[in-house]
C-alpha positions in Angstrom: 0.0 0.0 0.0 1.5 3.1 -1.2 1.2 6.3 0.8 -1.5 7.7 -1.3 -3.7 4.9 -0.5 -2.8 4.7 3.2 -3.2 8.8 3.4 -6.6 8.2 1.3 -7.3 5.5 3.7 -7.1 7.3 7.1 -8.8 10.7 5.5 -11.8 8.1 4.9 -12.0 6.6 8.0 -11.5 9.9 10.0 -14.7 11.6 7.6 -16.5 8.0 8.6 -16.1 8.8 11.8 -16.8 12.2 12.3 -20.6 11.0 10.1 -21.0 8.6 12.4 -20.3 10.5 15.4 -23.1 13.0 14.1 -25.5 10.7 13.5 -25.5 8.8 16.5 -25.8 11.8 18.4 -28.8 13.4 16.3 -30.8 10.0 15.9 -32.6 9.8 19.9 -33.8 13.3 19.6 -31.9 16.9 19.5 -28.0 16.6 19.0 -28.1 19.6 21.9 -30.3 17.6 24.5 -28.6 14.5 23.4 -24.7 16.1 23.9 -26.7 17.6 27.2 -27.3 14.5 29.0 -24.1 13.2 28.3 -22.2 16.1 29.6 -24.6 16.1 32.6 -23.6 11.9 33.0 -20.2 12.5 33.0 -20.3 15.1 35.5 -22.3 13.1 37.8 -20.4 9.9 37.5 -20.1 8.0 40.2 -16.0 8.2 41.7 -16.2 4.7 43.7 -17.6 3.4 40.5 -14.9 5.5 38.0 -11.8 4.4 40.4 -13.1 0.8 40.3 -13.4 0.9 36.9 -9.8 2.4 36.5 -7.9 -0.6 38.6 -9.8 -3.3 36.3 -8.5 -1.3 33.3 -4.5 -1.1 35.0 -5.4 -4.5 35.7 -5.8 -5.2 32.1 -2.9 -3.9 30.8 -1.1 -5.6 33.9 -1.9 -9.1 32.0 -1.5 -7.7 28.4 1.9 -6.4 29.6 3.0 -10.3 31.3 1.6 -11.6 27.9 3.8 -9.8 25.9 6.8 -11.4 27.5 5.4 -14.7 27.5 5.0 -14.1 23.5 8.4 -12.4 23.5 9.9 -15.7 24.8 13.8 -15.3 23.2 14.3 -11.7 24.4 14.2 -10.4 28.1 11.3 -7.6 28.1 11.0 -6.8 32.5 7.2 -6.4 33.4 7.5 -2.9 34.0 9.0 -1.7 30.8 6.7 -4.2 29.0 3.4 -2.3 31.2 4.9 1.3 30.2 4.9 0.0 26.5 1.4 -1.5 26.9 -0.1 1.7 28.6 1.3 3.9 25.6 0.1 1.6 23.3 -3.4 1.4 24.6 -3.5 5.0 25.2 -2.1 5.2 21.3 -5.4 3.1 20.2 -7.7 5.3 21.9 -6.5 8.6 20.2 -4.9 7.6 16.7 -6.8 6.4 13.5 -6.4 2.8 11.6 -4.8 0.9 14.6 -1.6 3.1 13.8 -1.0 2.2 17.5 0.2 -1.3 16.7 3.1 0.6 14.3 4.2 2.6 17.1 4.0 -0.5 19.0 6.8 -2.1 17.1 9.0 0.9 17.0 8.4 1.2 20.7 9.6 -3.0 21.4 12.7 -2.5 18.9 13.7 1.0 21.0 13.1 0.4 24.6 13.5 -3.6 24.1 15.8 -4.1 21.7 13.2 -6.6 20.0 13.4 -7.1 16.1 11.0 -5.8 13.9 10.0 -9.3 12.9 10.0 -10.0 16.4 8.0 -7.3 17.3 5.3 -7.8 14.2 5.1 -11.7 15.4 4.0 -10.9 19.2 1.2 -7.9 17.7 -0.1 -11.0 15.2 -0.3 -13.3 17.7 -1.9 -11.2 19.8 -4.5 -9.5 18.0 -5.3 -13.2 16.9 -5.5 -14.5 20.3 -7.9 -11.7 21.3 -10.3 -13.1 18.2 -10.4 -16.2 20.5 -10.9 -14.6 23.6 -14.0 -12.6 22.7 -15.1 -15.2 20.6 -15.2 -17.6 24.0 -16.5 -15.4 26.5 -19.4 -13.8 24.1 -20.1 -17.8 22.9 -20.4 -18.4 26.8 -23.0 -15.6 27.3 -25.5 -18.0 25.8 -25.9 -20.1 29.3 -26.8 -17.1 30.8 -29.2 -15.9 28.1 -27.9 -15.3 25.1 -28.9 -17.5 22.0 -28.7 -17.3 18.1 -26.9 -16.6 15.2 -24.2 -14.3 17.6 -23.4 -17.3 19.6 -22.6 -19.3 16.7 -20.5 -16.5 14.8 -19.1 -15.8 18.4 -17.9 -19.8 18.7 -16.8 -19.7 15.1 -14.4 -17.0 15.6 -13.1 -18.7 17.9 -12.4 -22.0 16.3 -10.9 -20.2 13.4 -8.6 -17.8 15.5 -7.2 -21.6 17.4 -7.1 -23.0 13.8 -4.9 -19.8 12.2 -2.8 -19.2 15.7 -1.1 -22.9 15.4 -0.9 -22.9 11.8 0.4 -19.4 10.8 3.9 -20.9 10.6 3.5 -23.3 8.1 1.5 -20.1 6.5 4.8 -18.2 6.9 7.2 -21.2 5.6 5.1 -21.4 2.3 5.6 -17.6 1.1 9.4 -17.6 2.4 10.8 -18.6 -0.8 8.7 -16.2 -2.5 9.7 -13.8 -0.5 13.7 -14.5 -0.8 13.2 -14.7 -4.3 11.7 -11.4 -4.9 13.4 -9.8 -2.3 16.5 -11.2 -1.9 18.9 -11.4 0.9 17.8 -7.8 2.2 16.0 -6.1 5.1 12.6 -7.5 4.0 13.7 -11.4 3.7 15.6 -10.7 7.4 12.6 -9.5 9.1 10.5 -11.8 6.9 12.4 -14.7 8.6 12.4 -12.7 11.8 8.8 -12.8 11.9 8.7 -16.7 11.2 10.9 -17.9 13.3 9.0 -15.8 16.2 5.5 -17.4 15.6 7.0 -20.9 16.4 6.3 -20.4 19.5 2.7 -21.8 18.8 4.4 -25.2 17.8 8.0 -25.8 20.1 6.5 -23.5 23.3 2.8 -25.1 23.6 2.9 -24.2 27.3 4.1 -20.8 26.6 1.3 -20.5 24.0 -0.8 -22.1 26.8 -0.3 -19.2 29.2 -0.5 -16.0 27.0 -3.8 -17.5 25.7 -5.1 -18.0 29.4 -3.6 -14.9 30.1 -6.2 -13.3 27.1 -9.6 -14.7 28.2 -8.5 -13.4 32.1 -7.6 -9.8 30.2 -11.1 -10.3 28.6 -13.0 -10.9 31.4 -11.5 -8.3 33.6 -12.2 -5.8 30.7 -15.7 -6.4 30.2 -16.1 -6.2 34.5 -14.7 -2.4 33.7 -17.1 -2.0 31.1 -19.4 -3.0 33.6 -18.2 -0.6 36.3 -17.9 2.5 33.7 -22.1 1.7 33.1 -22.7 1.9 36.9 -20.4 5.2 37.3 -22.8 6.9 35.0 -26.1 5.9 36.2 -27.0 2.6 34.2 -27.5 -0.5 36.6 -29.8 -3.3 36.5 -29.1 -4.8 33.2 -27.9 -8.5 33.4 -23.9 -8.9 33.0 -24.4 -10.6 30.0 -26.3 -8.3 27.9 -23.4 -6.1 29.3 -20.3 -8.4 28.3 -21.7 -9.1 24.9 -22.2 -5.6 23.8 -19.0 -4.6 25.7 -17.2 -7.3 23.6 -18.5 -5.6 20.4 -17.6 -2.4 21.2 -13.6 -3.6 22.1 -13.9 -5.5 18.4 -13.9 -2.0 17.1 -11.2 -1.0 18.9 -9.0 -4.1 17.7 -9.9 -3.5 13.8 -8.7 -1.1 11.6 -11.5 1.1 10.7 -11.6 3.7 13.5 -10.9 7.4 13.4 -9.7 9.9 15.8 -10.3 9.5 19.1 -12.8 6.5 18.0 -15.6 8.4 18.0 -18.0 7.3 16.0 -17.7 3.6 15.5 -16.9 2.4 19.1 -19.9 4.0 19.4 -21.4 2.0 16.4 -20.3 -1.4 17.7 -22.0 -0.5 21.5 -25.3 0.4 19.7 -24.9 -3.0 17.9 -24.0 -4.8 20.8 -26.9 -3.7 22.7 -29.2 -4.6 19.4 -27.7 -8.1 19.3 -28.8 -8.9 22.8 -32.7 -7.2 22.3 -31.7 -3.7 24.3 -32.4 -0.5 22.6 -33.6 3.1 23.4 -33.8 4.1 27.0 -31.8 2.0 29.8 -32.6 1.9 33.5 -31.1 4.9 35.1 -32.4 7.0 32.5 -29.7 7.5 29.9 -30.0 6.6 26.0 -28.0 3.6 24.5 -26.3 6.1 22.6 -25.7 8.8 25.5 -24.4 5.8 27.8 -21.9 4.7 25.0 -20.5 8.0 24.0 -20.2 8.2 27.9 -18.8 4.8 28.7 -16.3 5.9 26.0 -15.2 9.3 27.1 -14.4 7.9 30.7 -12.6 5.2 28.8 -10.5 7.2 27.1 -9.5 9.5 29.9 -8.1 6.6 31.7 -6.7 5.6 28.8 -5.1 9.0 28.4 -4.2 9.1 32.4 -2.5 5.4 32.1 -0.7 6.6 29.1 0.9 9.7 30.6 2.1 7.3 33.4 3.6 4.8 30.9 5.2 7.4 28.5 6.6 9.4 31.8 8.4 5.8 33.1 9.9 5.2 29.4 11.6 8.7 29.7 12.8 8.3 32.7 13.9 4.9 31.6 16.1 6.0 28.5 16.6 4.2 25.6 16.9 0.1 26.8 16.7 1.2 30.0 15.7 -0.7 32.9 12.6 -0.1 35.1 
């Protein structure tokens, strides 16, 4: 993709966003009363509520942070430069367009790690694939408390598939290498081609390592949608069952994990909760008075200001690190 069509590409997504952003906010009634009631939630929110909602989410990036050394198994990442990394790359995802994040993200493990770019594009494959499976398990669980139909079944499907591509992406890999040496060469590209390769093994030679970070994934999951649960109660919604809540929560991080989001993701995290909630046969007005939509534009403002507030903290310990510095 050249940088025409990756410039064309976030310009698209950013305009999608912003459209989406105003139409969700005009569609329950006024955009002013609508962009009222959610001003008037956030100030009221709940700070037992907000600060339990903020340790779930540290605790979140806690695990995301041990499972990037456990998929970083040949290089030495400590915990706490691996949760600095993880709380600038979250806070990355919440602000910047088309999962850019996950760019900075490699830059950030070959600076402060010393971790190869293949190295470093291996453990952001295998975990955005791992997190497929991990949603797709605890939203395909919702259904003995409630939840049945077609989500269920595309729910355990993704799952399936995401186990099925996670122990076979090497033998993927190994089929395009001589493709790749043969076009490329013996250069940069065919080095981090092989890089990246040799990384994903770890599905096949470290099965117990593989056995962790994915354990370590569902527990991330679960803890997440409890925040997502605690960020509803801060602003006033209570009552509904968890797992109406952790089905549409799920839907809403999906959007988070793809690449079609703009700034801030405004707009289509939005879209996914709104979805979520549809999916599981809630719309319009939820107990405790807010809207769907004025409880997920809500939800995701407090969301992002802890992802902001972690962020700071994680970007402020890299500095003071310096470059491959300890923590």
């Amino acid at each position: 993709m050249n940088k025409h069509m990756r410039n064309a590409r976030m310009i698209t997504f950013l305009i999608a966003g912003a459209a989406l952003t105003y139409y969700l906010l005009s569609r329950s009634g006024s955009m002013e009363s609508t962009v009222s009631n959610i001003v008037t939630a956030l100030g009221r929110a709940n700070p037992l509520w907000f600060w339990i909602s903020l340790l779930l989410f540290a605790a979140t990036q806690l695990i995301r942070a041990w499972r990037w050394q456990v998929l970083s198994w040949d290089h030495n990442i400590k915990l706490g430069q691996s949760l600095s990394l993880t709380a600038v790359h979250v806070g990355l995802g919440h602000l910047l367009p088309v999962r850019l994040s996950d760019v900075v993200l490699i830059g950030l493990f070959r600076k402060y790690a010393a971790l190869p770019v293949g190295n470093g594009v291996a453990t952001v494959i295998l975990a955005k694939i791992m997190d497929v499976v991990a949603m797709g398990f605890v939203v395909a669980c919702s259904f003995v408390a409630g939840l049945s139909g077609p989500v269920v079944y595309i729910a355990a499907s993704a799952s399936a598939t995401g186990l099925l591509a996670l122990f076979f992406l090497p033998l993927i890999l190994s089929l395009f290498t001589k493709p790749v040496k043969a076009v490329f060469g013996t250069g940069k590209i065919t080095s981090t081609w092989l890089e990246l390769k040799e990384a994903t093994e770890i599905t096949s030679c470290r099965k117990p390592r593989i056995a962790v970070a994915m354990g370590l994934s569902i527990t991330g999951w679960a803890v997440k949608l409890f925040m997502f649960y605690a960020l509803l109660r801060s602003v006033g919604v209570h009552g509904l069952p968890m797992w109406q809540v952790f089905t549409a929560s799920a839907i809403t991080d999906l959007t988070m994990a793809l690449p079609v989001h703009g700034l801030l993701s405004l707009g289509t995290v939005e879209a996914g909760w709104v979805a979520g909630f549809k999916l599981t046969g809630v719309s319009g007005i939820l107990p405790g008075g807010l809207s769907v939509i004025e409880a997920g534009f809500s939800v995701h403002l407090l969301w992002l200001s802890m992802a902001v507030l972690l962020m700071l903290g994680g970007t402020a310990a890299l500095l003071l690190s310096g470059r491959k510095g300890n923590i």
